[in-house]
PDB file of N, CA, C and O in Angstrom:
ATOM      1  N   UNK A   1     -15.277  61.424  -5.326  1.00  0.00           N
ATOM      2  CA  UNK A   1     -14.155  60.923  -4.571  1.00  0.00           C
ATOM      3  C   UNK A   1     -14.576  59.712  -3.729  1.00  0.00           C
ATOM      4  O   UNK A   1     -13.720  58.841  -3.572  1.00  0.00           O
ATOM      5  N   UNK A   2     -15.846  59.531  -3.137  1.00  0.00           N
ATOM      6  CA  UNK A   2     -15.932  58.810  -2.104  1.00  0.00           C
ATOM      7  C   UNK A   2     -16.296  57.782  -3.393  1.00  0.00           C
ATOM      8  O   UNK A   2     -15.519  56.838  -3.533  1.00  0.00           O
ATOM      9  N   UNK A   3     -16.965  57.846  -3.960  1.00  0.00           N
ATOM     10  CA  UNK A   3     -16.894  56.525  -5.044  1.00  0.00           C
ATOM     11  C   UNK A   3     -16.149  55.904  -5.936  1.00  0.00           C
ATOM     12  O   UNK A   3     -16.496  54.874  -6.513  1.00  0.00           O
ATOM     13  N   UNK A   4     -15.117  56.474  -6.095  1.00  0.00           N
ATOM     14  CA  UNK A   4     -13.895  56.104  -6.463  1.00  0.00           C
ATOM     15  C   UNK A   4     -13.082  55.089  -5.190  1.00  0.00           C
ATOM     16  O   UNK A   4     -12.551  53.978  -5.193  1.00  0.00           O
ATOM     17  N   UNK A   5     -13.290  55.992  -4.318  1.00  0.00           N
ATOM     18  CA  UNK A   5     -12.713  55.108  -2.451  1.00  0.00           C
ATOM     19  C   UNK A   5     -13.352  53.503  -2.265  1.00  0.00           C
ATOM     20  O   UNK A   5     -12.758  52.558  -1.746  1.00  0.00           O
ATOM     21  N   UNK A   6     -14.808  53.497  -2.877  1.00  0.00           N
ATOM     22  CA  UNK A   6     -15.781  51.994  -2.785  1.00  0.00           C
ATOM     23  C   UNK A   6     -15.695  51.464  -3.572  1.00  0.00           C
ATOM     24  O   UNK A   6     -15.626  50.252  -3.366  1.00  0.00           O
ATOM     25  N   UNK A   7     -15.628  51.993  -5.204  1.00  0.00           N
ATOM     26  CA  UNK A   7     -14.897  51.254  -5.911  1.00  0.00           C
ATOM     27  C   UNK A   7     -13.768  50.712  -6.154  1.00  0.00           C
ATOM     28  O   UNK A   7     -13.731  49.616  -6.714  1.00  0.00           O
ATOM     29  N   UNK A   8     -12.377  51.516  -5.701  1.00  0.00           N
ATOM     30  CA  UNK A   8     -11.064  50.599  -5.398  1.00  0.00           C
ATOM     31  C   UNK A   8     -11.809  49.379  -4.508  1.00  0.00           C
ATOM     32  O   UNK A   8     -11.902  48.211  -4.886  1.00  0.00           O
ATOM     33  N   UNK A   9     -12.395  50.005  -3.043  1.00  0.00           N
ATOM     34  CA  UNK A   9     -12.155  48.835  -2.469  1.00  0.00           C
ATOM     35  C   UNK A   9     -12.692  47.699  -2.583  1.00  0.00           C
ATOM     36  O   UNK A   9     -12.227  46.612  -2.242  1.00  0.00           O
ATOM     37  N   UNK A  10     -13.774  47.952  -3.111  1.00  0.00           N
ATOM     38  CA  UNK A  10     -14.594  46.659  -3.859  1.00  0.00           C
ATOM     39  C   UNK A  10     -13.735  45.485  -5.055  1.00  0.00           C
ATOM     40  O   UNK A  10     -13.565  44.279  -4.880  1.00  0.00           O
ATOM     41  N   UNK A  11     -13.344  46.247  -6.148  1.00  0.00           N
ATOM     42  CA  UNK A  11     -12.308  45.530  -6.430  1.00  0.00           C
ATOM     43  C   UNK A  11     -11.184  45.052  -5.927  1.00  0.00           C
ATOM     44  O   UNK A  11     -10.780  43.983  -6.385  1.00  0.00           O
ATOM     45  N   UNK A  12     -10.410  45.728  -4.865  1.00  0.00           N
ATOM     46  CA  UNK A  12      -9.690  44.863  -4.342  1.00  0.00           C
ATOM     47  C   UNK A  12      -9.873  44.245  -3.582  1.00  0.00           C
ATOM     48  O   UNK A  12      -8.940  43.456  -3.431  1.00  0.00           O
ATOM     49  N   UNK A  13     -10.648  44.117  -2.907  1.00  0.00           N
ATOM     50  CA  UNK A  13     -11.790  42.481  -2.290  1.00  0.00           C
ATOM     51  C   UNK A  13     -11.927  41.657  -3.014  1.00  0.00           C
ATOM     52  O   UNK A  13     -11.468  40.541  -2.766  1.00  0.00           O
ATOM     53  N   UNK A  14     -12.804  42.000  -4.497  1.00  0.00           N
ATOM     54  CA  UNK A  14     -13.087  41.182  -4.913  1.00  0.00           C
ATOM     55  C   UNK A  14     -11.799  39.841  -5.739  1.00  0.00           C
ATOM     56  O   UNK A  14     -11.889  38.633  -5.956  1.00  0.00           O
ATOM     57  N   UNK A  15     -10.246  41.314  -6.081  1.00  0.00           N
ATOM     58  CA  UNK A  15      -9.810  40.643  -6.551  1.00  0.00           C
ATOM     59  C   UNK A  15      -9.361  39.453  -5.453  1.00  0.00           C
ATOM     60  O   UNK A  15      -9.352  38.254  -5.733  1.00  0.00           O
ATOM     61  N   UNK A  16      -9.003  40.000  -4.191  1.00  0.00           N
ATOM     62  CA  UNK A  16      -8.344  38.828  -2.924  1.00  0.00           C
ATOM     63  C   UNK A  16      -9.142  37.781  -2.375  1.00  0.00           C
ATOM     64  O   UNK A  16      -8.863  36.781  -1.712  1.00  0.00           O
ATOM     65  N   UNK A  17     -10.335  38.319  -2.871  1.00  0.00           N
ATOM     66  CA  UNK A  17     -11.130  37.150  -2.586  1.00  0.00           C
ATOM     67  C   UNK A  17     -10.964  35.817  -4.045  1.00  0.00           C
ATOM     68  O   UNK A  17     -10.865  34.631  -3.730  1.00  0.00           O
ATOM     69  N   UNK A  18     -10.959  36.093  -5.032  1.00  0.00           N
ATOM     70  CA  UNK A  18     -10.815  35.544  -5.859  1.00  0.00           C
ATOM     71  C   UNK A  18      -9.703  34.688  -6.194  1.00  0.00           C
ATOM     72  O   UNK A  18      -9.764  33.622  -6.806  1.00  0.00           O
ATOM     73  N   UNK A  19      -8.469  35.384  -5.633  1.00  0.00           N
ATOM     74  CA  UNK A  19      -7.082  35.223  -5.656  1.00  0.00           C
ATOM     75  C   UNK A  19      -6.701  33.843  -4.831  1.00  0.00           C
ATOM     76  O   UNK A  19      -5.988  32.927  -5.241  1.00  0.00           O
ATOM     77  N   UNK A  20      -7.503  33.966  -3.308  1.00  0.00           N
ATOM     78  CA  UNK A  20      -7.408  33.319  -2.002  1.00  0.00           C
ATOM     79  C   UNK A  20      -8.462  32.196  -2.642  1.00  0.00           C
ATOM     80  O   UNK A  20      -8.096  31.027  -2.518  1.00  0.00           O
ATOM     81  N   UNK A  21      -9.211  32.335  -3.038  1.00  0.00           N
ATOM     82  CA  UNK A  21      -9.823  30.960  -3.683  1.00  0.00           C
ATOM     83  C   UNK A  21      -9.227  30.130  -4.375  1.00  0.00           C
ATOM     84  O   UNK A  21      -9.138  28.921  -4.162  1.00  0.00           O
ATOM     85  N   UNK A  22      -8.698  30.862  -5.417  1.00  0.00           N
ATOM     86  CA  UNK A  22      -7.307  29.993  -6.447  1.00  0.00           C
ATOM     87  C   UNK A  22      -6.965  29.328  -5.582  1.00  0.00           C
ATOM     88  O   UNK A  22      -7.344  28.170  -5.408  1.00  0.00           O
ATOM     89  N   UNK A  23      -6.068  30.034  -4.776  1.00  0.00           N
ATOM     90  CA  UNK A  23      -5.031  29.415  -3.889  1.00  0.00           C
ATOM     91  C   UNK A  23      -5.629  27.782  -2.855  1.00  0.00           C
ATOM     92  O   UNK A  23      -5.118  26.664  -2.809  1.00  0.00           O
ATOM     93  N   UNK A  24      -6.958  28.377  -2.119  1.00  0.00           N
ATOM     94  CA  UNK A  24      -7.352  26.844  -1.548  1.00  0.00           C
ATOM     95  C   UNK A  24      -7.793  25.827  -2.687  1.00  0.00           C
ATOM     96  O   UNK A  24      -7.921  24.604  -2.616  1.00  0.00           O
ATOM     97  N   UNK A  25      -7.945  26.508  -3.531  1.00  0.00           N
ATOM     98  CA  UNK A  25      -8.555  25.033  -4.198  1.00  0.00           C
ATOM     99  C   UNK A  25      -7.510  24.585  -4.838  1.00  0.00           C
ATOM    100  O   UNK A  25      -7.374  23.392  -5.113  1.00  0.00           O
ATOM    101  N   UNK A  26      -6.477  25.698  -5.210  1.00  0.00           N
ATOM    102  CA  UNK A  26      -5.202  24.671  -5.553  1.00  0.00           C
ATOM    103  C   UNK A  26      -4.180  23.878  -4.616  1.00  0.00           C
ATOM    104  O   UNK A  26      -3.412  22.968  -4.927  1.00  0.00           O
ATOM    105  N   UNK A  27      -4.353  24.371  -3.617  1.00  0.00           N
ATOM    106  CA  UNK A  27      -4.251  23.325  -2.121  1.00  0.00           C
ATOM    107  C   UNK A  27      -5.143  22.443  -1.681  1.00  0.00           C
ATOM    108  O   UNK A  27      -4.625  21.526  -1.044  1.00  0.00           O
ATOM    109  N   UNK A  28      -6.411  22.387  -1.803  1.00  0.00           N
ATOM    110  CA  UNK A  28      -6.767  21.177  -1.849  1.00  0.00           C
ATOM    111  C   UNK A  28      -6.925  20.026  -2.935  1.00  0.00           C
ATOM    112  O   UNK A  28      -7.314  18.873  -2.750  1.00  0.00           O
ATOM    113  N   UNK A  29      -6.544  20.604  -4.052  1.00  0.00           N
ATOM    114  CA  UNK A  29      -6.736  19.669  -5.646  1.00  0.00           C
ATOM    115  C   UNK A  29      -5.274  18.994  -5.439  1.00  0.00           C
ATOM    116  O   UNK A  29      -5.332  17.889  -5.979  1.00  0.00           O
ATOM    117  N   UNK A  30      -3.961  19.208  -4.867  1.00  0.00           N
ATOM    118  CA  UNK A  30      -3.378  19.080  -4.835  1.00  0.00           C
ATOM    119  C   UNK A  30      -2.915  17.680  -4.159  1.00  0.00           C
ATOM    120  O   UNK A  30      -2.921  17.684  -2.928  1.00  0.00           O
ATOM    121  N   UNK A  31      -2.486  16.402  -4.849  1.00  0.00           N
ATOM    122  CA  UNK A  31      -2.171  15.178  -4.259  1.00  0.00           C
ATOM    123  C   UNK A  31      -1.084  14.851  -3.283  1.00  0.00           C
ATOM    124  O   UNK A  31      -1.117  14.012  -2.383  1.00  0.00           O
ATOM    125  N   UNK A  32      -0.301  15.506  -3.555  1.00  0.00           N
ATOM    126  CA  UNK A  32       1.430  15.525  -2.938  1.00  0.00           C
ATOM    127  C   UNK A  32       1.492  15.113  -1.430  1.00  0.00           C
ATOM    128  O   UNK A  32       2.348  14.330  -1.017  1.00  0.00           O
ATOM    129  N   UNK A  33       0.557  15.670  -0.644  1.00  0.00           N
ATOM    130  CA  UNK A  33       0.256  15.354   0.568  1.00  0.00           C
ATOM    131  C   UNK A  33      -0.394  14.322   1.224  1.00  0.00           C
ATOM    132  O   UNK A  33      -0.225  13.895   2.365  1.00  0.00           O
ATOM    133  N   UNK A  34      -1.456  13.847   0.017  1.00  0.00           N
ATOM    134  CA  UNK A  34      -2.819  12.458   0.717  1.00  0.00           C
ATOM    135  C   UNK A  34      -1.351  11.488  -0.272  1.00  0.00           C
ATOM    136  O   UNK A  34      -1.025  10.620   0.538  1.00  0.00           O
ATOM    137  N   UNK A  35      -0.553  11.331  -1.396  1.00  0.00           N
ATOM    138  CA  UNK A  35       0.299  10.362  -1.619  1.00  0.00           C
ATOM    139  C   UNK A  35       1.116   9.881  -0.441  1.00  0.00           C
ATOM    140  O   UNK A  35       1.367   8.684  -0.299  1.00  0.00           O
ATOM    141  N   UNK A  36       1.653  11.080   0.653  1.00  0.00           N
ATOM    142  CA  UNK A  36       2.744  10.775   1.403  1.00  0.00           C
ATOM    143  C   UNK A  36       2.289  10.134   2.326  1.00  0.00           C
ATOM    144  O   UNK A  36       2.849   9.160   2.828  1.00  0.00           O
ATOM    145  N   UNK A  37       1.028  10.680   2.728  1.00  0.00           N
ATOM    146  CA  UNK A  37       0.277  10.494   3.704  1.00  0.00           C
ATOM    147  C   UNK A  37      -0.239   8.740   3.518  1.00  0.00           C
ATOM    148  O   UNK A  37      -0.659   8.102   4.483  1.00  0.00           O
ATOM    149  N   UNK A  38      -0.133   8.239   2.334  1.00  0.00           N
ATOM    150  CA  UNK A  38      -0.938   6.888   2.485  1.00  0.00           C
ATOM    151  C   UNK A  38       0.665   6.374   1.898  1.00  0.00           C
ATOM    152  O   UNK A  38       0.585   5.178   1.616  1.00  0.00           O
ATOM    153  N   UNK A  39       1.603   6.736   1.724  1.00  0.00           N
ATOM    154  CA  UNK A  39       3.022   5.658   2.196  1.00  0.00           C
ATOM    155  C   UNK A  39       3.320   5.700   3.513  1.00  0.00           C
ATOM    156  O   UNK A  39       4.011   4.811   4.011  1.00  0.00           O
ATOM    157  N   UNK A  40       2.916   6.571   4.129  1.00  0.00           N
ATOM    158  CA  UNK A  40       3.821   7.009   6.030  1.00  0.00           C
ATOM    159  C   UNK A  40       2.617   5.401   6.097  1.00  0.00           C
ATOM    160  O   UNK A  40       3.221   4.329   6.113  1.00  0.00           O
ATOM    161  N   UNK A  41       1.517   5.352   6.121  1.00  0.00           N
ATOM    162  CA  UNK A  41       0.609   4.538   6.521  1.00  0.00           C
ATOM    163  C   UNK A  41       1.151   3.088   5.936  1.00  0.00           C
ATOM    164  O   UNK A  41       1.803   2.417   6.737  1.00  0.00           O
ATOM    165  N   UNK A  42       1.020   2.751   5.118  1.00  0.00           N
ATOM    166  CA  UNK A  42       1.306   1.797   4.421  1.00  0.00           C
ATOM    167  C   UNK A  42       2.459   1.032   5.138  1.00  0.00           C
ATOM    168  O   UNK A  42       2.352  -0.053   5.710  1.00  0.00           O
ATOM    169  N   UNK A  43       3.711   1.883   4.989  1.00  0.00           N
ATOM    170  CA  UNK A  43       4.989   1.441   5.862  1.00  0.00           C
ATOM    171  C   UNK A  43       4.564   1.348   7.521  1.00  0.00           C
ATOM    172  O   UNK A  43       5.046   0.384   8.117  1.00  0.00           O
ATOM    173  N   UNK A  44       3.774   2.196   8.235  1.00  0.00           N
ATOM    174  CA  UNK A  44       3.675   1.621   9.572  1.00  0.00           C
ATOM    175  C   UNK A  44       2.794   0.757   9.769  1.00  0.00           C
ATOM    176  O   UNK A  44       2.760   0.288  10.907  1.00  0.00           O
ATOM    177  N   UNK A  45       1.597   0.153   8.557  1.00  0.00           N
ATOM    178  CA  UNK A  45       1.155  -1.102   8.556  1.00  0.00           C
ATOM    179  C   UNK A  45       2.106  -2.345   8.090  1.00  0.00           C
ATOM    180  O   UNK A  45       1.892  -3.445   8.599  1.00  0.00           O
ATOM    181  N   UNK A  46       3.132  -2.193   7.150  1.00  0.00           N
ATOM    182  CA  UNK A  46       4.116  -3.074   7.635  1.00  0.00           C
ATOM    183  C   UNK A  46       4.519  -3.437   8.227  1.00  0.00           C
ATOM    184  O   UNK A  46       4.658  -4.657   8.318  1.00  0.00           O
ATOM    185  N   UNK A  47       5.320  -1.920   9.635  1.00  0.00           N
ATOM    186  CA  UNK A  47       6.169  -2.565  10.284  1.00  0.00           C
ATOM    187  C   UNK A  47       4.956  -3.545  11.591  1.00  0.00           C
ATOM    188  O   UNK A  47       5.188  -4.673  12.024  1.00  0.00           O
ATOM    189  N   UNK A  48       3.898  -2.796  11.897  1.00  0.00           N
ATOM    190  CA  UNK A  48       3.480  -3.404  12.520  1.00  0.00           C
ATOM    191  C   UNK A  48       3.217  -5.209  12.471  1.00  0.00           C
ATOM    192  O   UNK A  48       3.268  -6.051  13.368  1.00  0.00           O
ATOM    193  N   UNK A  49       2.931  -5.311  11.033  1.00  0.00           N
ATOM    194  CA  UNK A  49       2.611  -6.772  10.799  1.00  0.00           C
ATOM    195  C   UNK A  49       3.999  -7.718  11.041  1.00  0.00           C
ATOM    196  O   UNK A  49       4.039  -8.927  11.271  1.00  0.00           O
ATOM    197  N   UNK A  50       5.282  -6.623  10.893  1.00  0.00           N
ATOM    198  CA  UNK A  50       6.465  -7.252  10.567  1.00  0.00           C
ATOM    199  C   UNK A  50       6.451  -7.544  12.844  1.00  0.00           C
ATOM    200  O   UNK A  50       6.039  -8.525  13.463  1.00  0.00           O
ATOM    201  N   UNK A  51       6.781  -6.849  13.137  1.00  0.00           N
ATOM    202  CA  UNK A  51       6.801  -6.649  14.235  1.00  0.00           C
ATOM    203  C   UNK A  51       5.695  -7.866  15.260  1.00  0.00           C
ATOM    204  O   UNK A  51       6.385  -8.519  16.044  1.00  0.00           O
ATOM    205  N   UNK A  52       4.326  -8.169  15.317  1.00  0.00           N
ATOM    206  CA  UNK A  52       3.744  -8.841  15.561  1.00  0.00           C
ATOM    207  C   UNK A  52       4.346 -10.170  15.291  1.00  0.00           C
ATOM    208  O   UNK A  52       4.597 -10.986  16.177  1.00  0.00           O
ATOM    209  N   UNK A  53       4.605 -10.379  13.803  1.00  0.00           N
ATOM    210  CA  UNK A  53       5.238 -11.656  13.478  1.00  0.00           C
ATOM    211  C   UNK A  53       6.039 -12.456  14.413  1.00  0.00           C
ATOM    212  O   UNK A  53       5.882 -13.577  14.896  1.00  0.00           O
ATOM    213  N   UNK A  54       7.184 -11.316  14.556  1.00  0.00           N
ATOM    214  CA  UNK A  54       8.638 -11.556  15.096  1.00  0.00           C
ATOM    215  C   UNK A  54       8.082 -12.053  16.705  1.00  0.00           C
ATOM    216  O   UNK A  54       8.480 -13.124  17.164  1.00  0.00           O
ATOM    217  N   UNK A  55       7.263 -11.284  17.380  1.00  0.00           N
ATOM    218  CA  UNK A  55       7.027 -11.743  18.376  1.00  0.00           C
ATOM    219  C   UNK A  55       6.242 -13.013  18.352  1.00  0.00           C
ATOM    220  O   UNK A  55       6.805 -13.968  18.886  1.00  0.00           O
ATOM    221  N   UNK A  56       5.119 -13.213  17.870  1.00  0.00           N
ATOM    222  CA  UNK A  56       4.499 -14.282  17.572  1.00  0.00           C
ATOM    223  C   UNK A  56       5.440 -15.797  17.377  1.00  0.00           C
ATOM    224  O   UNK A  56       5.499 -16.825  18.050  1.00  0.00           O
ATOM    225  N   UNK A  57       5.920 -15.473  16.470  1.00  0.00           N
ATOM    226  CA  UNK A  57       7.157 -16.182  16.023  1.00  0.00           C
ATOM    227  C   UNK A  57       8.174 -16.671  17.179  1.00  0.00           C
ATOM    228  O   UNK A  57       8.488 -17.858  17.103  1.00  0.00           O
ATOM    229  N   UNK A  58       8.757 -15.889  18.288  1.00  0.00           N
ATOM    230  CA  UNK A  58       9.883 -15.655  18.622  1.00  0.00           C
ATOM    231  C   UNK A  58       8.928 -17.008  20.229  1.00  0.00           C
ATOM    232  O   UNK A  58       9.501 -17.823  20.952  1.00  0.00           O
ATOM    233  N   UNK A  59       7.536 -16.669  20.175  1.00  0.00           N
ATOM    234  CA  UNK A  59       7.079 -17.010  21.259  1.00  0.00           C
ATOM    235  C   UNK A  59       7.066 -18.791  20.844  1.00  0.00           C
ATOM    236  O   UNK A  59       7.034 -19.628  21.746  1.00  0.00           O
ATOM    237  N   UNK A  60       7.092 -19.143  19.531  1.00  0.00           N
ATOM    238  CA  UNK A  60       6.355 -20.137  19.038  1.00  0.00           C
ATOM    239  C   UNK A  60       7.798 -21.109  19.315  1.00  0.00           C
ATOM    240  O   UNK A  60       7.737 -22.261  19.746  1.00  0.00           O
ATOM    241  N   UNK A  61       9.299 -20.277  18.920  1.00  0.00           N
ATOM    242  CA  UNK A  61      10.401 -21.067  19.014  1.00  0.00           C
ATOM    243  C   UNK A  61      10.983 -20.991  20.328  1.00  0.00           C
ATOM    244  O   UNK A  61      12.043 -21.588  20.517  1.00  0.00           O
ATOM    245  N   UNK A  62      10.379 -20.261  21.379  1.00  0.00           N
ATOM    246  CA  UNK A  62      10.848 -20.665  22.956  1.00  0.00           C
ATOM    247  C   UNK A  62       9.721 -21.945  23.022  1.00  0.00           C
ATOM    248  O   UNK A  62      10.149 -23.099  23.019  1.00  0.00           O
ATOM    249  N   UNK A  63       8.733 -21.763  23.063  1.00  0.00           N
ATOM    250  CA  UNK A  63       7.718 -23.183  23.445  1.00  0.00           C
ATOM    251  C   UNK A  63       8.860 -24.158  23.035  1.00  0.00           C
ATOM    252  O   UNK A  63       9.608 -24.664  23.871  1.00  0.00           O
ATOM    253  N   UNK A  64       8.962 -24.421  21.522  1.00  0.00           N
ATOM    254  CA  UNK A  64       9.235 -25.728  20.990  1.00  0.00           C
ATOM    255  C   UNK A  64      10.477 -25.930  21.705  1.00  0.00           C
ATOM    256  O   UNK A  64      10.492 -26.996  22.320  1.00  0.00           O
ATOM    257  N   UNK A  65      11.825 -25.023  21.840  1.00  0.00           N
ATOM    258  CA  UNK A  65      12.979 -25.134  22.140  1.00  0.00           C
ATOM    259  C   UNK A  65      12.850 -25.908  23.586  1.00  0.00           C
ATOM    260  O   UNK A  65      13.444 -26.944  23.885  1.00  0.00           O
ATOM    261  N   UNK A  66      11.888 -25.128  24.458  1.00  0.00           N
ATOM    262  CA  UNK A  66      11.507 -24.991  26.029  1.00  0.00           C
ATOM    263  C   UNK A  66      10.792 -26.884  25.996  1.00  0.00           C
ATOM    264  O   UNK A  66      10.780 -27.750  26.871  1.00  0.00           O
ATOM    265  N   UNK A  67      10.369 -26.875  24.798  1.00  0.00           N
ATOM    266  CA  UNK A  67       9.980 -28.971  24.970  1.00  0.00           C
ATOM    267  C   UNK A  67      10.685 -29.703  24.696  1.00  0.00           C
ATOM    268  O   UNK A  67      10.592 -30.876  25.060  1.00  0.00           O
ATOM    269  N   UNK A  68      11.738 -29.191  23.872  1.00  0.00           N
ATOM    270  CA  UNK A  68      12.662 -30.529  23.278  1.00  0.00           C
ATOM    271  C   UNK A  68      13.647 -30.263  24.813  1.00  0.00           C
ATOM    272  O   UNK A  68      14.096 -31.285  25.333  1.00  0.00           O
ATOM    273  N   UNK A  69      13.883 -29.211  25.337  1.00  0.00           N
ATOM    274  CA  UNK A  69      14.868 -29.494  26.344  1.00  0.00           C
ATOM    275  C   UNK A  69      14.235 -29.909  27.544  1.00  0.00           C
ATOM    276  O   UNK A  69      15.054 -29.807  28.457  1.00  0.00           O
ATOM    277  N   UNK A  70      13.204 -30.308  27.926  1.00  0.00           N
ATOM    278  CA  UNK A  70      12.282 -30.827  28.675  1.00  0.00           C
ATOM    279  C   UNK A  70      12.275 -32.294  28.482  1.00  0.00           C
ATOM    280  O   UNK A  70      12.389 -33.122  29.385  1.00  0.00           O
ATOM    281  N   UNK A  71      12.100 -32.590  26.952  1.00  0.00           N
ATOM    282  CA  UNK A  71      12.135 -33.840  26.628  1.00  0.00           C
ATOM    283  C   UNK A  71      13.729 -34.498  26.711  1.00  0.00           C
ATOM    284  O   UNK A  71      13.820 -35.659  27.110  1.00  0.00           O
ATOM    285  N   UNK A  72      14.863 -33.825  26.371  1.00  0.00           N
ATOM    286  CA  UNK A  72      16.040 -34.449  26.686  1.00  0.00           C
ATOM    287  C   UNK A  72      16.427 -34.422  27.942  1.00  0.00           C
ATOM    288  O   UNK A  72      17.448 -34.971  28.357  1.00  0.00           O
ATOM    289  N   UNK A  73      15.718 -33.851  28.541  1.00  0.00           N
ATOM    290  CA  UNK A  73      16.716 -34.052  30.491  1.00  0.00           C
ATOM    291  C   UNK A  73      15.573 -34.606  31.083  1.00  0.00           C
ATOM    292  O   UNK A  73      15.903 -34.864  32.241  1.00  0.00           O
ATOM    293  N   UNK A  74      14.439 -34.918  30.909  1.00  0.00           N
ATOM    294  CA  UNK A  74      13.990 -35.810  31.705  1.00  0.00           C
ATOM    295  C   UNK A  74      13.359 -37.385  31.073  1.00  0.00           C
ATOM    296  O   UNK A  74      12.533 -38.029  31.720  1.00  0.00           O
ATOM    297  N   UNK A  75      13.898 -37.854  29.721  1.00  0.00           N
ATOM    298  CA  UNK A  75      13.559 -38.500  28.913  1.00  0.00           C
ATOM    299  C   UNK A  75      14.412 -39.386  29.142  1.00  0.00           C
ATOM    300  O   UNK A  75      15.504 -38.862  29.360  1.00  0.00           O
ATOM    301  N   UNK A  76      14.452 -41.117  29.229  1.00  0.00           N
ATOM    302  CA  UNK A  76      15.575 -42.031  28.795  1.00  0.00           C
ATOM    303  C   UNK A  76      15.946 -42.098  27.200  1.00  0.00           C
ATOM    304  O   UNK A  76      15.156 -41.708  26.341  1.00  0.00           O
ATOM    305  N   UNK A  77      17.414 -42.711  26.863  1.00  0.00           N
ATOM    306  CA  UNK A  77      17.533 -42.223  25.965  1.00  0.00           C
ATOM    307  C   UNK A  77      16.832 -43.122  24.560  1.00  0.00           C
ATOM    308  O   UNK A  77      16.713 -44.347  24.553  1.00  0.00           O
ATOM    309  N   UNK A  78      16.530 -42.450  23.724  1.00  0.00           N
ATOM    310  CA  UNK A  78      15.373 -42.986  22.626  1.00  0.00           C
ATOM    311  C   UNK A  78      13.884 -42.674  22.830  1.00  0.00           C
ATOM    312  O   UNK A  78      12.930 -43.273  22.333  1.00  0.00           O
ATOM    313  N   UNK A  79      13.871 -41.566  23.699  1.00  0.00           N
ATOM    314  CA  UNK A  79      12.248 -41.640  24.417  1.00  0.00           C
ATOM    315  C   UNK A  79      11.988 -40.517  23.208  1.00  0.00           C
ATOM    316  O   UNK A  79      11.506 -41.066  22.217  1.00  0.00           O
ATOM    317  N   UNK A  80      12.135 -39.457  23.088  1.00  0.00           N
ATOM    318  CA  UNK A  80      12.005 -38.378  22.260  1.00  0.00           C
ATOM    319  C   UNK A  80      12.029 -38.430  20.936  1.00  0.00           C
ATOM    320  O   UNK A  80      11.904 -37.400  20.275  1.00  0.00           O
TER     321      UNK A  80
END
């Protein structure tokens, strides 16, 4: 009796141990997650570059705007 009791439980260890292995390695073999994971990235390296631009940009057309109206109100006319 008692070896019948160590033998179930041995096999059913061994099978859950075996079972639970399947299972991580088919969770980690698994792409579905590192794919999403390098578009979430991808798109917030966009927006960032998009974003930098706009400011960069936005700074470059106050300067110029901020000289030509500098140059028309204190310029005679034909100076500019």
């Amino acid at each position: 009796m008692l070896i019948e009791a160590y033998t179930w439980a041995q096999v059913s260890i061994t099978g859950f141990r075996t079972k639970l292995r399947a299972r991580l390695t088919d969770m980690v073999g698994s792409e579905r997650g590192g794919v999403a994971a390098e578009y979430a990235l991808l798109v917030s390296l966009i927006a960032i570059v998009i974003v930098a631009g706009a400011f960069f940009l936005g700074g470059a057309i106050n300067d110029r705007l901020q000289q030509t109206g500098d140059c028309v109100a204190g310029a005679p006319a034909g100076a500019c």
